[in-house]
C-alpha positions, 0 to 999 in steps of 0.5 A: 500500500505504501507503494501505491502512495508512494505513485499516488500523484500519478494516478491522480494525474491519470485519473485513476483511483486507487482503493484498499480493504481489509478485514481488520476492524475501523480502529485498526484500518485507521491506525494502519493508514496513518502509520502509512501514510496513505490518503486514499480510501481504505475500506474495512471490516471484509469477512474473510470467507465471504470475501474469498467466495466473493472474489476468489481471493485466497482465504488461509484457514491455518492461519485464518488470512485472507492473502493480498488480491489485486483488481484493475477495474474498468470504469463501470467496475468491470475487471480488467486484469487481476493478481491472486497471491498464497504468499507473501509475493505476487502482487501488482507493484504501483509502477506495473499497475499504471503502465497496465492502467495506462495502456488499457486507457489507450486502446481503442 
């Protein structure tokens, strides 16, 4: 997430929008952002089983996590391209996901 903001005046630019979520609760969302830093939306709360049947996002009961997912969606919310980890790797970079961004804006 700190890559994202780290490349945020670029998608702004771009007119782009970045989103996060995550399963922790308000406080803790909250507190994360601002240890971040990050000034775009951060939602919260996500039931990690419904998310995963949802999204197909990869929900490890061991350890009851949901590991990180990517979407590039489409004006209107349509996905364009995604990213699906079970790990700690394999997922978009802010450079990639604006190059990606960028280039699917452009066809025609």
């Amino acid at each position: 997430m700190a890559d994202f903001q780290s490349q945020y005046s670029e998608f702004e630019k771009e007119n782009i929008r970045l989103l996060a979520a995550t399963a922790e609760p308000l406080d803790k969302a909250r507190e994360f952002a601002k240890e971040l830093g990050l000034t775009y939306p951060v939602g919260y709360g996500l039931e990690l089983e419904e998310t995963s049947r949802l999204t197909g996002a990869f929900f490890e009961r061991e350890r009851h996590i949901l590991h990180g997912t990517d979407f590039l969606l489409l004006p209107g919310g349509k996905v364009k391209a995604a990213s699906y980890s079970n790990s700690a790797i394999g997922r978009f970079t802010a450079a990639d996901t604006l190059m990606l961004a960028k280039f699917f804006m452009n066809q025609k």
